[in-house]
VOPAGU-2260 file (C-alpha; in pm, 1 decimal, decimal comma):
REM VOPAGU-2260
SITE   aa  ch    i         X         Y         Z
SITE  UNK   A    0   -1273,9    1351,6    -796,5
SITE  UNK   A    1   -1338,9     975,9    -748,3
SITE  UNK   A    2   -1576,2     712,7    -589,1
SITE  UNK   A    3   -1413,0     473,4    -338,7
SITE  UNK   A    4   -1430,0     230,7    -602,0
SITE  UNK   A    5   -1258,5     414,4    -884,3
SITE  UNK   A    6   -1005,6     458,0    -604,2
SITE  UNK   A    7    -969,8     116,1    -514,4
SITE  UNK   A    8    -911,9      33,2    -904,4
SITE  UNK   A    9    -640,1     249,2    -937,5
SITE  UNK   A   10    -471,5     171,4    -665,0
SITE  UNK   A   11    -557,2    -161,0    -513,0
SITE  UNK   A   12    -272,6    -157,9    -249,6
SITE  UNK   A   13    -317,2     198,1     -82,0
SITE  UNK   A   14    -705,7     117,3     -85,2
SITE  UNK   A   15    -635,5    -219,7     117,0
SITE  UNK   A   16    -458,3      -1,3     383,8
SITE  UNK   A   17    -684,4     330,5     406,8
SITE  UNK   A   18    -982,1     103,3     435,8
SITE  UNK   A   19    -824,4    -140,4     726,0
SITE  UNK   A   20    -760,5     237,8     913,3
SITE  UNK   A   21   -1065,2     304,8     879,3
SITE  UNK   A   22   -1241,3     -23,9     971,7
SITE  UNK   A   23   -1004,1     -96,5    1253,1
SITE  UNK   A   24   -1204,4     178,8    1457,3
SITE  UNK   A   25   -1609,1     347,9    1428,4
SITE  UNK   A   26   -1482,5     688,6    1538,2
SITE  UNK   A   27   -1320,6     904,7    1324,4
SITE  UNK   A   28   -1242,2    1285,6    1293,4
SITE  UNK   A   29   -1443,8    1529,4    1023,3
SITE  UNK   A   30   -1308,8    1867,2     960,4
SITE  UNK   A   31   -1568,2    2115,3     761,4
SITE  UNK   A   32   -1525,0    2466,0     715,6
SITE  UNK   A   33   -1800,8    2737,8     913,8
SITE  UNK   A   34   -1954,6    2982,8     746,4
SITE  UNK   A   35   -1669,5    3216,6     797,2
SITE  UNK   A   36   -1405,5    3010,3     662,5
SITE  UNK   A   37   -1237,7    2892,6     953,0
SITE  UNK   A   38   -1231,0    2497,3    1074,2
SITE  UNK   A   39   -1475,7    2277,8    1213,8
SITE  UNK   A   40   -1370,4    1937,6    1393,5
SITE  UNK   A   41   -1622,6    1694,9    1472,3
SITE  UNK   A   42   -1672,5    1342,7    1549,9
SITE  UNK   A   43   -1813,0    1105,2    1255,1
SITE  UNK   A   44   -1846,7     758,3    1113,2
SITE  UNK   A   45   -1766,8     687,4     780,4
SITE  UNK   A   46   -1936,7     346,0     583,3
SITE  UNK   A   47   -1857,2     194,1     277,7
SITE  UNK   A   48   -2150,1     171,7      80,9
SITE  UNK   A   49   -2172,8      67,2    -262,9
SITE  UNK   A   50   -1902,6     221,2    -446,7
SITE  UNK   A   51   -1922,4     511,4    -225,5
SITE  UNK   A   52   -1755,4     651,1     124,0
SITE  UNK   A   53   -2049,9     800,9     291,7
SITE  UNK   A   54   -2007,7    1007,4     641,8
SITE  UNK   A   55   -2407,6    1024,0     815,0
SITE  UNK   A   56   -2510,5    1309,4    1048,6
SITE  UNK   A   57   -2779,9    1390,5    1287,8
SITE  UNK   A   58   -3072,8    1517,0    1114,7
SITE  UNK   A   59   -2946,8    1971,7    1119,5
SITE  UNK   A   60   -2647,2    1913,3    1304,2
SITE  UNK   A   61   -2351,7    2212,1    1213,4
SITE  UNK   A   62   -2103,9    1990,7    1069,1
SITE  UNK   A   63   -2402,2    1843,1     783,8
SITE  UNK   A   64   -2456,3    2216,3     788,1
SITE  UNK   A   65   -2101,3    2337,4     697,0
SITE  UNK   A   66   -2131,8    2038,2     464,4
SITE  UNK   A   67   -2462,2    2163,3     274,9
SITE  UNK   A   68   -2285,7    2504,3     253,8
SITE  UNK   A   69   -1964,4    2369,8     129,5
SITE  UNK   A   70   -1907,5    2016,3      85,6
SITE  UNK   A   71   -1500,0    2051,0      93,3
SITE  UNK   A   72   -1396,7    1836,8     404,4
SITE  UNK   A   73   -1152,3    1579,7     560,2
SITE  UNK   A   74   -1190,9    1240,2     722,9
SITE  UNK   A   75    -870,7    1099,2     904,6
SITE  UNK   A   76    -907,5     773,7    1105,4
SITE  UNK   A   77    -880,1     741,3    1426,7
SITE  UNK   A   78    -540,6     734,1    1540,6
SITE  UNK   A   79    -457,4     498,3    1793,6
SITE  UNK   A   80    -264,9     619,3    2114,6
SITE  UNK   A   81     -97,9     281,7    2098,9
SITE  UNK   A   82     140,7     252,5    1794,7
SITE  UNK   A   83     172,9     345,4    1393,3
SITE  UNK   A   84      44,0       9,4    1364,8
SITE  UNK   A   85    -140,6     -73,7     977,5
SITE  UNK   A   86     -31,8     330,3     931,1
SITE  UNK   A   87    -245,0     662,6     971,6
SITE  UNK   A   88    -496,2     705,2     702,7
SITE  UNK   A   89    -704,2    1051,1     575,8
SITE  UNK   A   90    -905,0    1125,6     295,3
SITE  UNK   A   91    -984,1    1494,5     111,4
SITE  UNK   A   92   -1318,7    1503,5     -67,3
SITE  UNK   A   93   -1639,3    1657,7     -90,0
SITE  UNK   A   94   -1893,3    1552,2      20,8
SITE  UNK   A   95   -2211,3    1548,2    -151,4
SITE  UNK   A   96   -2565,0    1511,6      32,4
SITE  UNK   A   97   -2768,7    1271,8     -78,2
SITE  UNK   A   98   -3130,0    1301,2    -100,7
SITE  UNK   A   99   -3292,0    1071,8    -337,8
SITE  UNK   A  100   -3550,7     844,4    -130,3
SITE  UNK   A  101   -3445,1     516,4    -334,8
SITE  UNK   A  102   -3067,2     592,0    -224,6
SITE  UNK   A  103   -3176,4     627,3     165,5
SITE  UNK   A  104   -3362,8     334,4     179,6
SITE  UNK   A  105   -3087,7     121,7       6,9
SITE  UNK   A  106   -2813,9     278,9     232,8
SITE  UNK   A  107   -3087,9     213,4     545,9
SITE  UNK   A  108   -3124,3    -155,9     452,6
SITE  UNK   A  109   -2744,3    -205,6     374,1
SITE  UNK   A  110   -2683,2     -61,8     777,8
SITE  UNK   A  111   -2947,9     -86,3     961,1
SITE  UNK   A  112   -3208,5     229,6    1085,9
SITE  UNK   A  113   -2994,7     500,9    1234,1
SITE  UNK   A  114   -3182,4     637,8    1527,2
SITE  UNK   A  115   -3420,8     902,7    1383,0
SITE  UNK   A  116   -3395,1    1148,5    1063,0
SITE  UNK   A  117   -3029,5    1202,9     931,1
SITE  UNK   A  118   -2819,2    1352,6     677,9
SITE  UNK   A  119   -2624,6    1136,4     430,0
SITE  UNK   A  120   -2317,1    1250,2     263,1
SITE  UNK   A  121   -2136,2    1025,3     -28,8
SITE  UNK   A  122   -1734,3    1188,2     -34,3
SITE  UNK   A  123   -1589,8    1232,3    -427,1
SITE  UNK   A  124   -1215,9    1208,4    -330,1
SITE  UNK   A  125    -957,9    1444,8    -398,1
SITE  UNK   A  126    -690,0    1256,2    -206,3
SITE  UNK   A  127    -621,1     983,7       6,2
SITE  UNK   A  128    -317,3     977,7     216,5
SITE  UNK   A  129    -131,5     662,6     402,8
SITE  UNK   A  130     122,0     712,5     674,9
SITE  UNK   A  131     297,6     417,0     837,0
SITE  UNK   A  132     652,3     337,4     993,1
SITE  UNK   A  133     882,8     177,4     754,7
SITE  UNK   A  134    1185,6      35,6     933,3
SITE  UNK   A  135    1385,8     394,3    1061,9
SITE  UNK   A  136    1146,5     565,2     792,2
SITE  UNK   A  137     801,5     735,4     777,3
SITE  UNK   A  138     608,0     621,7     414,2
SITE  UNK   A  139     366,9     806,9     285,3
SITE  UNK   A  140     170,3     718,2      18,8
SITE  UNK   A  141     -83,1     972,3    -124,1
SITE  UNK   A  142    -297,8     875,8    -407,9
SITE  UNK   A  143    -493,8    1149,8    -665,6
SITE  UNK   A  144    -734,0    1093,9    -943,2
SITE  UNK   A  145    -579,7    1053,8   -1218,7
SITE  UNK   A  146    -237,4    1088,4   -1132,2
SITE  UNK   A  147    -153,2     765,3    -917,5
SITE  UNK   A  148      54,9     688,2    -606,6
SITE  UNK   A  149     331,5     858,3    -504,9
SITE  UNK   A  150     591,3     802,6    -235,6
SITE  UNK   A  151     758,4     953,8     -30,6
SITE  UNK   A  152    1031,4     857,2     245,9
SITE  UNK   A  153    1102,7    1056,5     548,5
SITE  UNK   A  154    1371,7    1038,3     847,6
């Protein structure tokens, strides 16, 4: 697992483009799994804070719950309805609540207040993955710790 920045080291490039996907809109999608196992899709922003990707919830809402339980999750950006432009971008962590008071107020000053108590989450990646239209071609670029970029080139 890796911080957005140790992601952003390895692989400048794909970093550039995940992080434009997920700038270009505030809403993204979060899946977490229930208690039982199965999915969970909810709404979420993401913010880049620090070195760190960090998704916020309402203060004992059921996706910071599934999160708590079991932080294994997945953020994709919003995709437009409108084109492939600047790709499709989604990220594979877990997420990790944080708690420490100095961390809050650092992360509350960096974004402003949110609107009452809340749940703070930093994601250790396990993948990011970068989808765009490439001439007649799908690319897809997914990134790993460790391990690099690879391609791959589909009709």
């Amino acid at each position: 697992m890796a911080t957005w920045q140790q992601f952003t080291e390895q692989a400048p490039d794909l970093a550039s483009s995940a992080r434009a996907r997920f700038e270009a809109h505030t809403h993204h999608v979060l899946a977490t799994l229930r208690r039982d196992g199965s999915p969970r899709v909810s709404g979420t922003e993401v913010q880049f804070h620090g070195p760190e990707l960090t998704i916020g919830s309402m203060w004992g809402a059921l996706k910071a719950r599934d999160l708590q339980r079991d932080g294994r999750c997945a953020v994709h950006a919003h995709p437009t309805d409108a084109s492939m432009d600047g790709g499709d971008a989604k990220v594979t962590a877990r997420a990790v609540e944080v708690t420490e008071a100095d961390e809050l107020d650092a992360f509350r000053e960096a974004t402003g207040p949110p609107p009452g108590d809340f749940h703070l989450f930093r994601l250790d990646l396990d993948e990011v993955v970068h989808t765009a239209v490439d001439g007649d071609h799908l690319l897809i670029r997914l990134w790993r710790p460790g391990r690099g970029v690879t391609e791959f080139r589909r009709q």
